[in-house]
N, C-alpha and C positions, 0 to 999 in steps of 0.2 A: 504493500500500500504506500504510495508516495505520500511522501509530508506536504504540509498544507503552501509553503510557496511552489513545490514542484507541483504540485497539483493544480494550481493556476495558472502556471505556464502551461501546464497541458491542454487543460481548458481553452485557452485561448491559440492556442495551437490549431487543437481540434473545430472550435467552431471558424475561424477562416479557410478552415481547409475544405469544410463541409462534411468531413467525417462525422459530425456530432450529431448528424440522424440517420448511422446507419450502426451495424455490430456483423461481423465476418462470420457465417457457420464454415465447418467441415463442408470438405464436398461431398461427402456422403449424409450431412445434414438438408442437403439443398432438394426440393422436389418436385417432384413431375409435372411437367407442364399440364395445365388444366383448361378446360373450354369452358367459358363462363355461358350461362344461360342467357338466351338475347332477352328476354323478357323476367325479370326477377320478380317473384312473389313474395307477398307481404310476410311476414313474419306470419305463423297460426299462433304460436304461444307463448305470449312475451313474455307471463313468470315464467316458463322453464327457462327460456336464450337468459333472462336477465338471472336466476338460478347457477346456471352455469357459466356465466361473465364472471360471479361472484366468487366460483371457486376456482378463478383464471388470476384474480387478483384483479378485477374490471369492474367497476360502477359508472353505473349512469349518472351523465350531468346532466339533472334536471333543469331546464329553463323557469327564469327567475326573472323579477322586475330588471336586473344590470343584468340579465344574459340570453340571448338568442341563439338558439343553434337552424342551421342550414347546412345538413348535409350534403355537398355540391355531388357526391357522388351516388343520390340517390334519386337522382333525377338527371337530365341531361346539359343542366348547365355549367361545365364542363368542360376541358381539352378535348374530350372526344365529343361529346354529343351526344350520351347514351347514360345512362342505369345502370351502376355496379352493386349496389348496393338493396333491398328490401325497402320499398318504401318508406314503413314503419318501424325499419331499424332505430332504435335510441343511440345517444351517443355516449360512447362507455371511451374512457381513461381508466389508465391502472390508478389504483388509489392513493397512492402516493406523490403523483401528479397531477390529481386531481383535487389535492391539500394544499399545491403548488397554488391551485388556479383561481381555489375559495379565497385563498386570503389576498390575491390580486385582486379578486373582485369586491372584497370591502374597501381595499383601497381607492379604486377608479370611483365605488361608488360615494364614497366621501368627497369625489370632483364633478361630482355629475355626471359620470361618463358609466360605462359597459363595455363588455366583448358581443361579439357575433365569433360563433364556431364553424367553422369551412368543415375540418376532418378534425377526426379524434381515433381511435382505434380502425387501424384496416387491414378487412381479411388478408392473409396471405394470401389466397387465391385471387384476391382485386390486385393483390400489389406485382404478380407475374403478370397475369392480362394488363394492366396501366400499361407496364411496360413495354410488352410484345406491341402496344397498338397505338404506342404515342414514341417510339424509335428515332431518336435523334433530338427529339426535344430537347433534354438535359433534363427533365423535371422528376423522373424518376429513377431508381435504383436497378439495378439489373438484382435479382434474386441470388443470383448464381456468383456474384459477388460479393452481396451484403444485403442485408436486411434494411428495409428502411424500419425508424425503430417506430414510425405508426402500426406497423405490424404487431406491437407489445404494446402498445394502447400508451406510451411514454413520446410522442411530440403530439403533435395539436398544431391548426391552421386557426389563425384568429384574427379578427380587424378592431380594431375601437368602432366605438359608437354612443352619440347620447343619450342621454338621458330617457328618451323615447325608443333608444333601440335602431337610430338610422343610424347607418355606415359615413362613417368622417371620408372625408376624400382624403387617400392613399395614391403611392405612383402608379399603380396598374391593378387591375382587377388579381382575383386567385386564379392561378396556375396562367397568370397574365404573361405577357414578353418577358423574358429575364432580361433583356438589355435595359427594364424598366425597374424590373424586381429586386437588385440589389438595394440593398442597405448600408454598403460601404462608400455608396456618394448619395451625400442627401439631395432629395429632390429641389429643382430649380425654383419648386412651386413654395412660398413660405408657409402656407397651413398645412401643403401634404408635407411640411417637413417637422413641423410642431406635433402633429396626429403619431407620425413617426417615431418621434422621438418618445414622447408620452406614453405610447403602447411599449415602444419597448424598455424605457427604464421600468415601467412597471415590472412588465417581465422577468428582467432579469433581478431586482431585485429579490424575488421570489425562488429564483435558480430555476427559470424558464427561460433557457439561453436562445434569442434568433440566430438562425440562418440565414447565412453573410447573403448568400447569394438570393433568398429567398424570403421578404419580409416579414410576410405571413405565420412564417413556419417556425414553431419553439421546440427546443429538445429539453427533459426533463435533462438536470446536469447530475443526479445522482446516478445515470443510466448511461453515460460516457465512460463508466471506470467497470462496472459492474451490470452488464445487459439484462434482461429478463428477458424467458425465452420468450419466441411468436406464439400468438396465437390464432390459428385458422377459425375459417368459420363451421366447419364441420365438428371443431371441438365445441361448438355453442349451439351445435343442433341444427347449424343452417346448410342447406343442400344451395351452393349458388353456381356447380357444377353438372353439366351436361352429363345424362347417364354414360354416354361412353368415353368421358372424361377423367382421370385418376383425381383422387382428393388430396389438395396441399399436403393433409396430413398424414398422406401415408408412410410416410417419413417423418420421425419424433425430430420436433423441433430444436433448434441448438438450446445447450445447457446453458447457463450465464456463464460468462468469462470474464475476465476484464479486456480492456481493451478497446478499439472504435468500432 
């Protein structure tokens, strides 16, 4: 375990590099490509998925007077244009990054402000098809190299917003241009660069570190040193796999290591 100034250098290593949302499995960790159903059905039985999130280490953020959630990938506004997700999916973080996010939200809400949630926990089986079907973007992880860690329900896609729950004007929408989406040149524009800043010192004061490259996107910083495995969506009881398609999980997910 490194000490606490080497450990900050790490930290700060990892999130310019973009390492800090992803964790490396075994290649014999990594699994079979899977065909996602074009049309995804609603959840039938939310206590059991929400039952079995719990014994994942996954709870739901419930929306609150400072919190909105908008799943972008359960509908098709989106890089692709499509449904990866159930409808009526909820939005589950592991629960220790979701202690992160409670006590950002009393804070924002003592300035009047709130988040809106983009993504929060994603199946492993969305996180192969993303990427087979958005190839060359940059906005996603190859599996077969790293996990992105919304796979363990530890980043989260977030924006500010008022009091009323509208979205502050930001440089570019989610999963927008990255020539737009960085964070290491603040925007030209002086309010998208105050809404900016504000979202993300919050953030980070809480050890919801942004991605350099990607505004939106937080990595829990406990989970940079010490991964949690993935969790697919077939361990929560959901089918988002074509019958003659293999399930994420038929391969057990990597163990926690340290490391990015």
């Amino acid at each position: 375990m490194p000490n606490q100034p080497a450990k900050l250098i790490m930290l700060c290593v990892l999130a310019a590099t973009g390492t800090a949302c992803q964790h490396r499995p075994k290649a014999e960790d990594s699994p079979a490509k899977t065909g996602l159903m074009l049309s995804v059905p609603a959840v039938a039985d939310l206590p059991e998925l929400i039952a079995r999130a719990k014994a994942q280490g996954l709870e739901v953020l419930q929306p609150t007077a400072g919190l909105r959630v908008d799943l972008r990938y359960a509908g098709p506004r989106n890089r692709s244009g499509r449904a990866f997700y159930p409808p009526n999916l909820p939005c589950l973080l592991h629960q220790g990054t979701k202690a992160r996010l409670d006590r950002v939200l009393i804070k924002l809400k003592a300035q009047g402000l709130g988040l809106l949630i983009w993504d929060a926990w994603r199946p492993s089986e969305v996180q192969e098809t993303l990427y087979a079907a958005t190839a060359g973007s940059g906005l996603f992880l190859n599996p077969k190299r790293g996990w992105s860690r919304h796979c363990a329900g530890v980043s989260l896609d977030a924006t500010l917003t008022d009091a009323q729950g509208r979205p502050l004007p930001m440089p570019c929408d989610f999963d927008g241009d990255l020539a737009l989406a960085s964070s290491l040149h603040p925007p030209a524009d002086p309010q998208q660069a105050q809404n900016l800043w504000v979202l993300h010192q919050a953030m980070r004061a809480e050890g919801l570190i942004p991605l350099p490259g990607e505004w939106w996107h937080f990595d829990d910083a406990d989970y940079l040193y010490t991964p949690t495995p993935i969790v697919s969506a077939e361990q929560l009881g959901l089918r988002l796999t074509t019958p003659s398609g293999p399930a994420a999980s038929a391969a057990a997910p990597p163990a926690p290591a340290p490391g990015g």
